[in-house]
LUMTILO-564669 format. One record per atom (N, C-alpha, C): residue number from 1; chain; y, x, z. Coordinates in steps of 0.02 Angstrom, whole numbers, plus 50000, padded with zeros to 5 digits. Each point is the difference from the previous one (the first is absolute). Layout:
<rs>
<r num="NUM" chaine="A" c2="Y" c1="X" c3="Z"/>
...
</rs>
This chain:
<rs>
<r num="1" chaine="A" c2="47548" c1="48129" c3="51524"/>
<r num="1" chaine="A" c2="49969" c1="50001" c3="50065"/>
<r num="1" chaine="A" c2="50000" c1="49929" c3="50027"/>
<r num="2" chaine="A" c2="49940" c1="49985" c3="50001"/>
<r num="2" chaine="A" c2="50021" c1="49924" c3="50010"/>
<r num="2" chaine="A" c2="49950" c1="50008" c3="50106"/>
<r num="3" chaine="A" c2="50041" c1="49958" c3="50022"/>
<r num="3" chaine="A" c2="49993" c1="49992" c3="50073"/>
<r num="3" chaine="A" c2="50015" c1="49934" c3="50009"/>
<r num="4" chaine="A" c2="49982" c1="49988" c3="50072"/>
<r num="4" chaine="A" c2="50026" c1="49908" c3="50026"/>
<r num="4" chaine="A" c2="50074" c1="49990" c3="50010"/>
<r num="5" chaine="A" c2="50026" c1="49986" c3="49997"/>
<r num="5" chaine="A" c2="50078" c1="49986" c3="50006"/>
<r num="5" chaine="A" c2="50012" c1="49958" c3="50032"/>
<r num="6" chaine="A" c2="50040" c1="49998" c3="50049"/>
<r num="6" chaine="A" c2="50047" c1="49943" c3="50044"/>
<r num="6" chaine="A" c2="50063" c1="49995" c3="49986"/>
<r num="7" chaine="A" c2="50041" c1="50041" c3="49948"/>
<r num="7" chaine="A" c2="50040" c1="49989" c3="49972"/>
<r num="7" chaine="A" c2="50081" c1="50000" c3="50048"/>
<r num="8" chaine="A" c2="50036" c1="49988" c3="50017"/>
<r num="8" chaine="A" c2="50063" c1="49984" c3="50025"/>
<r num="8" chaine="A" c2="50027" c1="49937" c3="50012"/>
<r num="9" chaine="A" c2="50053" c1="49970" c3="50042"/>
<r num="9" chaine="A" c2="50033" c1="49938" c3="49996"/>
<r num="9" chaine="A" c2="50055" c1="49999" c3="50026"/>
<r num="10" chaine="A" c2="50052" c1="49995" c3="49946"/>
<r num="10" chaine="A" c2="50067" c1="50022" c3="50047"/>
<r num="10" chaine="A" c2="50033" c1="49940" c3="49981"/>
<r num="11" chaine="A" c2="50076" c1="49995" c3="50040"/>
<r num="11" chaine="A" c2="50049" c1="49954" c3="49989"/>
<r num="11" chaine="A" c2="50052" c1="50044" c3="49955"/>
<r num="12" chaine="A" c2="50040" c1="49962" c3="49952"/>
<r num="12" chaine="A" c2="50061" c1="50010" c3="49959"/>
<r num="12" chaine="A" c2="50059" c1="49975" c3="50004"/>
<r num="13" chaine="A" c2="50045" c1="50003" c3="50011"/>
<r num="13" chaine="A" c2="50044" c1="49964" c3="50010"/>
<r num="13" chaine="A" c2="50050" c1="50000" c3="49952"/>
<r num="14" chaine="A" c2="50019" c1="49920" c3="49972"/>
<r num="14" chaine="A" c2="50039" c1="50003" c3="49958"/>
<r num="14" chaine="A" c2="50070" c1="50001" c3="49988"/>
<r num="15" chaine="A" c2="50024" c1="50009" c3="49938"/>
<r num="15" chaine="A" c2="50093" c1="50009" c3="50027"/>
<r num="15" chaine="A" c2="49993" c1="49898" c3="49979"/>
<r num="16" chaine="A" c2="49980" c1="49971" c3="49955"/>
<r num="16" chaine="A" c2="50031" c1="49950" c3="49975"/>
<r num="16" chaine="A" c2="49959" c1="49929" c3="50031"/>
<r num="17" chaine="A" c2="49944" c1="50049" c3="50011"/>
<r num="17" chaine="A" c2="49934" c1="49902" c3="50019"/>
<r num="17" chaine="A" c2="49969" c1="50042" c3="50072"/>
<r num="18" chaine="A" c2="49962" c1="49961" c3="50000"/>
<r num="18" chaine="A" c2="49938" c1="49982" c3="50073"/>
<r num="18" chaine="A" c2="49977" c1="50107" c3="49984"/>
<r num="19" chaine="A" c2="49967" c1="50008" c3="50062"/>
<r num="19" chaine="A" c2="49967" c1="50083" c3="49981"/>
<r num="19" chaine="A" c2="49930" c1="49957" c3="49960"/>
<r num="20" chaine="A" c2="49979" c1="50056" c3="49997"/>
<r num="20" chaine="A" c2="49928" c1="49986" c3="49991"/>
<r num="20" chaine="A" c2="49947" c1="50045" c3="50014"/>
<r num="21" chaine="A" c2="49932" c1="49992" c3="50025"/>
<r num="21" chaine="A" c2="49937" c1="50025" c3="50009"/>
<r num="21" chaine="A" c2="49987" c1="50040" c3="49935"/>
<r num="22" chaine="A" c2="49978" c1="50085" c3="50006"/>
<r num="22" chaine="A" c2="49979" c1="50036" c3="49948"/>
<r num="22" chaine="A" c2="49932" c1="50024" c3="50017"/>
<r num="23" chaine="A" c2="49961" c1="49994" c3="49956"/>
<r num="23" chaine="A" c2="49924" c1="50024" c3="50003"/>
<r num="23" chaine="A" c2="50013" c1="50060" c3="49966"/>
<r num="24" chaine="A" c2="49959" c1="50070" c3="50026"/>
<r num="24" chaine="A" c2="50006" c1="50073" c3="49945"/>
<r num="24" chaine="A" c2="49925" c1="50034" c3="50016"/>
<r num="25" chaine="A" c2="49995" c1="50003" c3="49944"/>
<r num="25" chaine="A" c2="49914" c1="50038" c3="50001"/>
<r num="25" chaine="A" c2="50013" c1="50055" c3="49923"/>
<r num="26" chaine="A" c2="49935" c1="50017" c3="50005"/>
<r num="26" chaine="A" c2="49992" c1="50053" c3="49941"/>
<r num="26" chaine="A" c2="49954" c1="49985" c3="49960"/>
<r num="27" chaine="A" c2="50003" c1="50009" c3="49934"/>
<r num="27" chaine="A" c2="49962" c1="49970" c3="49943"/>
<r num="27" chaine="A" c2="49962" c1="50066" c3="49995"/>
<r num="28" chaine="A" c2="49933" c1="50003" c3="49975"/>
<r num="28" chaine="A" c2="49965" c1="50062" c3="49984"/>
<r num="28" chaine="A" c2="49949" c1="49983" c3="49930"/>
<r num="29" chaine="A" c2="50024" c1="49931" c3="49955"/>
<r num="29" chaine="A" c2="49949" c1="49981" c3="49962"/>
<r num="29" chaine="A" c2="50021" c1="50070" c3="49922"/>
<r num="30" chaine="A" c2="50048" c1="50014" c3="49998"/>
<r num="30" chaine="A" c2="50007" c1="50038" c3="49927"/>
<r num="30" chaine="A" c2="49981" c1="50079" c3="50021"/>
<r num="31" chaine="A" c2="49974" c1="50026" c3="50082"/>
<r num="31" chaine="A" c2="49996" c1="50062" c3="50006"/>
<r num="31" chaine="A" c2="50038" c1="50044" c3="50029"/>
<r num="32" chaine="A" c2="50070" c1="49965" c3="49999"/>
<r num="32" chaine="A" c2="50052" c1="50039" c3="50030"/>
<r num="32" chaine="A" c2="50037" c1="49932" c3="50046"/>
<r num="33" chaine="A" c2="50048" c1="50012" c3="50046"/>
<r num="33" chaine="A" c2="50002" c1="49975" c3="50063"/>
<r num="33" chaine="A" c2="50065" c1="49962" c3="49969"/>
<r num="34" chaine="A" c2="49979" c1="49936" c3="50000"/>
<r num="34" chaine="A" c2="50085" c1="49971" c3="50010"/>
<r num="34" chaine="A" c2="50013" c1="49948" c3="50052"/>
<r num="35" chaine="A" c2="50085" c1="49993" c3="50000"/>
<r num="35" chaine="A" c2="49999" c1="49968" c3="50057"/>
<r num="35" chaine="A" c2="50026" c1="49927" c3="49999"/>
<r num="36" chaine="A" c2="49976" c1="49967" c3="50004"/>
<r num="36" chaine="A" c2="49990" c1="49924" c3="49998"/>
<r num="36" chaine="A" c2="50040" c1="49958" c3="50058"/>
<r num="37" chaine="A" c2="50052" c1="49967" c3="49952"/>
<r num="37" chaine="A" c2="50019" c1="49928" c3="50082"/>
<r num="37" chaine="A" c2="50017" c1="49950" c3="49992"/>
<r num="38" chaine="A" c2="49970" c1="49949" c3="50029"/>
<r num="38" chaine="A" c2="50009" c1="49928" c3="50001"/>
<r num="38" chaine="A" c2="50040" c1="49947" c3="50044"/>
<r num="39" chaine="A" c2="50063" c1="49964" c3="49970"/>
<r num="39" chaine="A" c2="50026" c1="49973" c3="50063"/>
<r num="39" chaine="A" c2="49949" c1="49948" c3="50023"/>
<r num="40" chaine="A" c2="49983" c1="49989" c3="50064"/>
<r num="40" chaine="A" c2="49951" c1="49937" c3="50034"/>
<r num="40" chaine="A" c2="50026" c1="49928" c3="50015"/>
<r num="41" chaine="A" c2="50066" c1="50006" c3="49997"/>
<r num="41" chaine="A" c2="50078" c1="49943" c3="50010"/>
<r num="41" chaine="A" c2="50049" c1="49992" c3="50045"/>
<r num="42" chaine="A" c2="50027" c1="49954" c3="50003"/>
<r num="42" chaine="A" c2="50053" c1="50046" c3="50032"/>
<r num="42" chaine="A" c2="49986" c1="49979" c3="50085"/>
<r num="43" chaine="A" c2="50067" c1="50021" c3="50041"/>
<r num="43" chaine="A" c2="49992" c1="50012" c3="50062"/>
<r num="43" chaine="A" c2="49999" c1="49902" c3="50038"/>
<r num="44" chaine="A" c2="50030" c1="49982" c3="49952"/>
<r num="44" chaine="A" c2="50012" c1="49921" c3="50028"/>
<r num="44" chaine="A" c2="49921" c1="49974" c3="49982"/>
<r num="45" chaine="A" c2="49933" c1="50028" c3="49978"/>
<r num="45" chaine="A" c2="49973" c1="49964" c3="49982"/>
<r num="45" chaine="A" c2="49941" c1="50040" c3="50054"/>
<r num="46" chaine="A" c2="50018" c1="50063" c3="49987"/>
<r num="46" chaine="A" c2="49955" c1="50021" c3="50054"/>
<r num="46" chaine="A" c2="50036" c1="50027" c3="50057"/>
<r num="47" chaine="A" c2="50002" c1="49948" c3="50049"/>
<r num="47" chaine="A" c2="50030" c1="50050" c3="50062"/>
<r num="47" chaine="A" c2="50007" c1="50048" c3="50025"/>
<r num="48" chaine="A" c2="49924" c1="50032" c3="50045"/>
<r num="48" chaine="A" c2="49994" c1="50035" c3="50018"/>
<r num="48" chaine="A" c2="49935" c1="50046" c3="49960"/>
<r num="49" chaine="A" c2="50011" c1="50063" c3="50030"/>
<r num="49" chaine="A" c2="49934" c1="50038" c3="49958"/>
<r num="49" chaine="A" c2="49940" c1="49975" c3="50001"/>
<r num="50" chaine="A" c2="49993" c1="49973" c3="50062"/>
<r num="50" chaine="A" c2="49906" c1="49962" c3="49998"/>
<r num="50" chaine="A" c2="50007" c1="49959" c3="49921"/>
<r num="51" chaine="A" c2="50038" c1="49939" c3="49976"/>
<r num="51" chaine="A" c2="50013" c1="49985" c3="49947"/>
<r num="51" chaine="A" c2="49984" c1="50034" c3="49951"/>
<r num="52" chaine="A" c2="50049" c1="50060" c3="49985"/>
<r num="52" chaine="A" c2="49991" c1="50021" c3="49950"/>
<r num="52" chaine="A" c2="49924" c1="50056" c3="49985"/>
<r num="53" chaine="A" c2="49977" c1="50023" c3="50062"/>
<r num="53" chaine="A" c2="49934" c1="50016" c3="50000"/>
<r num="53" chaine="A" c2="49944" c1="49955" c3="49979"/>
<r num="54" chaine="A" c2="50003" c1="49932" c3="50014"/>
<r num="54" chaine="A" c2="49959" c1="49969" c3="49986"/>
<r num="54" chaine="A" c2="50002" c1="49958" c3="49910"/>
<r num="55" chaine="A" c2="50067" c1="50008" c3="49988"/>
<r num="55" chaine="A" c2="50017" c1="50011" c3="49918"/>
<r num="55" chaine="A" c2="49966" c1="50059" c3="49954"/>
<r num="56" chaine="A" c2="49973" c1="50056" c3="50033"/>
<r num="56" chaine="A" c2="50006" c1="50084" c3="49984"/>
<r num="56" chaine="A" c2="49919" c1="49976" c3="49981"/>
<r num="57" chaine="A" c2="49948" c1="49965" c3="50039"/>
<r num="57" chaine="A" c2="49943" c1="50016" c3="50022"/>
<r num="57" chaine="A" c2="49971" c1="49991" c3="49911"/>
<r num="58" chaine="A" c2="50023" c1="49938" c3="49983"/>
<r num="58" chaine="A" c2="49954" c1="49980" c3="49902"/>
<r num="58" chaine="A" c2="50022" c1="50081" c3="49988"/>
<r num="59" chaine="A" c2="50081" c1="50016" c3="49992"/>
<r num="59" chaine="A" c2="49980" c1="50076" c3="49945"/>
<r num="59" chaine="A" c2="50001" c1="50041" c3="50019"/>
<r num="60" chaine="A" c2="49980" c1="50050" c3="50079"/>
<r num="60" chaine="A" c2="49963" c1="50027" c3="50021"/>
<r num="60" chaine="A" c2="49927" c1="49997" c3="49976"/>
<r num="61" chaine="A" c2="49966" c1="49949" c3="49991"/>
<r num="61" chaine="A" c2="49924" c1="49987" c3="49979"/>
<r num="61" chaine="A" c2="50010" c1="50020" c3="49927"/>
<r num="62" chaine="A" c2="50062" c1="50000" c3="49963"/>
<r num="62" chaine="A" c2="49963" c1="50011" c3="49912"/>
<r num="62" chaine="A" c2="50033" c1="50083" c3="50008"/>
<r num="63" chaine="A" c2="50048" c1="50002" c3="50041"/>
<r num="63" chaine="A" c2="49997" c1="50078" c3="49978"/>
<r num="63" chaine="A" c2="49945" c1="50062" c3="50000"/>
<r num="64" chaine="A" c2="49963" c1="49962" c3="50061"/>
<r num="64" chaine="A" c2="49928" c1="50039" c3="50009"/>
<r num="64" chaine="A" c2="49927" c1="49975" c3="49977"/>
<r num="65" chaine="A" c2="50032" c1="49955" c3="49946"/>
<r num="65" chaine="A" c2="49919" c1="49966" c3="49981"/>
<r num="65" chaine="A" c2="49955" c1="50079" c3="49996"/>
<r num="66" chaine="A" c2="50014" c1="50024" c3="49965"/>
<r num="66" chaine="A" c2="49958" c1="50055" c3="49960"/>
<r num="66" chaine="A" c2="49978" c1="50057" c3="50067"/>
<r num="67" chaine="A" c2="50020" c1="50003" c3="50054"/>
<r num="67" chaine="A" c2="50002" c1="50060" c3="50045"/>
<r num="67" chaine="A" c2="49959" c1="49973" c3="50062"/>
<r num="68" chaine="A" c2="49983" c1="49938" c3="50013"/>
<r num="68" chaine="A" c2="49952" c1="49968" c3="50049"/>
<r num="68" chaine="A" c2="50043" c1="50001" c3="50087"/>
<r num="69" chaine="A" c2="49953" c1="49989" c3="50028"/>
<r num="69" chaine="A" c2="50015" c1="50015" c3="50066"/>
<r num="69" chaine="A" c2="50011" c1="50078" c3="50041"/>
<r num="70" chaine="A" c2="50060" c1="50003" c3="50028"/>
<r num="70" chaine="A" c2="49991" c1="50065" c3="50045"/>
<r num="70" chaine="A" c2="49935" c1="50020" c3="50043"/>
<r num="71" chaine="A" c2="49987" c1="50064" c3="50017"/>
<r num="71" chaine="A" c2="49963" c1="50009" c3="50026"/>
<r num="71" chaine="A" c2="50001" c1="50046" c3="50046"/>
<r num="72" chaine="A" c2="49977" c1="49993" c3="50082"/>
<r num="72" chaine="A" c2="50066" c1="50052" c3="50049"/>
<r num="72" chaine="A" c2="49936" c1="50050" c3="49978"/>
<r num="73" chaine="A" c2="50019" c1="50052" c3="50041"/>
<r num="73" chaine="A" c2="49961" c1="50088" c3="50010"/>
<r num="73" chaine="A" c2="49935" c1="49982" c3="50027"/>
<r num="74" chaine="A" c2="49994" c1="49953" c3="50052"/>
<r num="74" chaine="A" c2="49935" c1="49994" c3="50028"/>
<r num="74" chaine="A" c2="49947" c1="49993" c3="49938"/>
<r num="75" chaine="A" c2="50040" c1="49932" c3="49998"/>
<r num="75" chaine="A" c2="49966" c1="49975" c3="49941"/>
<r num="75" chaine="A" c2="49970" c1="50053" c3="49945"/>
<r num="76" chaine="A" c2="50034" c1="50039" c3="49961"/>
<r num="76" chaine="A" c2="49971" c1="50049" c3="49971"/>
<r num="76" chaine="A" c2="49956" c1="50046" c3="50037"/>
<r num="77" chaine="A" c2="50004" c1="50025" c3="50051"/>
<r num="77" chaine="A" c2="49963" c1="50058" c3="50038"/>
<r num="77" chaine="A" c2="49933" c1="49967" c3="50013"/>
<r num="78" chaine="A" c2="50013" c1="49941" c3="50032"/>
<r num="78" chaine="A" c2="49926" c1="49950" c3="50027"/>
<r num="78" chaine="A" c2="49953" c1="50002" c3="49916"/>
<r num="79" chaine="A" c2="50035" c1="49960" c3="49967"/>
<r num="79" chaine="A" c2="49959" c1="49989" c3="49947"/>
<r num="79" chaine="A" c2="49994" c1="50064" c3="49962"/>
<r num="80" chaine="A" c2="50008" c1="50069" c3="49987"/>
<r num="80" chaine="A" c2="50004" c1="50065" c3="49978"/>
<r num="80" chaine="A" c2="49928" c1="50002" c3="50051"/>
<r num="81" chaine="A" c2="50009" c1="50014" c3="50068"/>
<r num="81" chaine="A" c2="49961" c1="50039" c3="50050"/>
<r num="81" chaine="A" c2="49908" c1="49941" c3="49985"/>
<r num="82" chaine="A" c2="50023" c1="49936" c3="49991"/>
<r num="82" chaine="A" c2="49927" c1="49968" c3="49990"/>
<r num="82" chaine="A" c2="49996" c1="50007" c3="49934"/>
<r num="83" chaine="A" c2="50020" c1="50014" c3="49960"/>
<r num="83" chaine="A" c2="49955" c1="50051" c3="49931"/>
<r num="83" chaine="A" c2="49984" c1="50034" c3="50007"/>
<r num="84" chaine="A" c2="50025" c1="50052" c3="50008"/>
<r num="84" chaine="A" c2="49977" c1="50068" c3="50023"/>
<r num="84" chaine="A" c2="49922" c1="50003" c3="50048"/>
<r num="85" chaine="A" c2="50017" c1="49959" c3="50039"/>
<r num="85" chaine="A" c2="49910" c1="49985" c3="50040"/>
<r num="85" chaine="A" c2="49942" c1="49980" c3="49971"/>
<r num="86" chaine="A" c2="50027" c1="49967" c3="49933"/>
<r num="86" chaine="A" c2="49970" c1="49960" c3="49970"/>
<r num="86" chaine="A" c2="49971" c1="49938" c3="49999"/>
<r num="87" chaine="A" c2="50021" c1="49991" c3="50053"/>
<r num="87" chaine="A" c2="50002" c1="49925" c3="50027"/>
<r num="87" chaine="A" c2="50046" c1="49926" c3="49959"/>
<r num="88" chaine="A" c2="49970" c1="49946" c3="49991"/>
<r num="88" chaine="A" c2="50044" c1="49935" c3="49954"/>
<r num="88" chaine="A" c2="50056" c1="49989" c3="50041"/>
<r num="89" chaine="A" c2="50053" c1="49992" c3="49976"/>
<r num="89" chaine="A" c2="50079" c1="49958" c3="50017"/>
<r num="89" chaine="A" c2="49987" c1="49930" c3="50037"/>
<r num="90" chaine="A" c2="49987" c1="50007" c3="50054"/>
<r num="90" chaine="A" c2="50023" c1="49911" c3="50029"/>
<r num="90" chaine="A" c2="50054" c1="49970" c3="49955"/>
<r num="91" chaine="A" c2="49944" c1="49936" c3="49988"/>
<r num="91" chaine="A" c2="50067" c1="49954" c3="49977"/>
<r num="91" chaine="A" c2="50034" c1="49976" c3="50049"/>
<r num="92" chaine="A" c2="50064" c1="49975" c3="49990"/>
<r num="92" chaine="A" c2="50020" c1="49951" c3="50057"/>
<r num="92" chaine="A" c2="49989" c1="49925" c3="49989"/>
<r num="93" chaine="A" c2="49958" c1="49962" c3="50059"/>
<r num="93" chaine="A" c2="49957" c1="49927" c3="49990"/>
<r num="93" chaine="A" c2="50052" c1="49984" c3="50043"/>
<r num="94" chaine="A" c2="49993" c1="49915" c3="50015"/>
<r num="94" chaine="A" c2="50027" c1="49962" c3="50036"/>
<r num="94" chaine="A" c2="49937" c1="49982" c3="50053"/>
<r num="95" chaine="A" c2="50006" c1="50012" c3="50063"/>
<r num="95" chaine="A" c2="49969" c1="49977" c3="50051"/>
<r num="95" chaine="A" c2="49959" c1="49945" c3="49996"/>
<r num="96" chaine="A" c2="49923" c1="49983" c3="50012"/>
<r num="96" chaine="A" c2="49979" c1="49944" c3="49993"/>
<r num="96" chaine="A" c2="49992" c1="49986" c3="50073"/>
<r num="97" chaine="A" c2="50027" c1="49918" c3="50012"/>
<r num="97" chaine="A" c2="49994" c1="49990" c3="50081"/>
<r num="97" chaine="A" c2="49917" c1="49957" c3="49999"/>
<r num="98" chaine="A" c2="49961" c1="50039" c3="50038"/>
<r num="98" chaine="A" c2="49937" c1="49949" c3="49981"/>
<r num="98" chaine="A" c2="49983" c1="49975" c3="50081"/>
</rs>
């Protein structure tokens, strides 16, 4: 079942060194669900969570290469309900200021 993932980010704390930042997500490439975790480093390197979130963001992006962008309910219902009319999908343009 493959879906978008945001995955987890917790602190560890160690008995002997520094804690460290843990990344945990779920693997779905062999079919069945496993569970995957990466330390991000430790606490002296990333202070606070903004830190280590902004460490998360590169493998956040490869865990979901294959699964694209989320998409909320609107989003599905709007674009469902203008098929159904039979009407074309607005693209989304960038404003021309003329």
């Amino acid at each position: 079942m493959n879906r978008f993932q945001q995955g987890s980010l917790f602190k560890v704390k160690r008995k002997r060194c520094a804690g460290v930042w843990v990344f945990r997500w779920y693997d779905y490439t062999t079919g069945r669900r496993i569970y995957k975790k990466q330390i991000i480093g430790t606490t002296g390197q990333l202070r606070s969570r903004r830190d280590a979130e902004k460490a998360v963001v590169a493998l956040r992006g490869l865990i979901n290469v294959d699964v694209g962008t989320p998409q909320t309910v609107c989003d599905r219902t709007t674009s469902a309900a203008i098929q159904a009319a039979g009407l074309p999908i607005p693209v989304n343009r960038p404003c021309a200021m003329t």
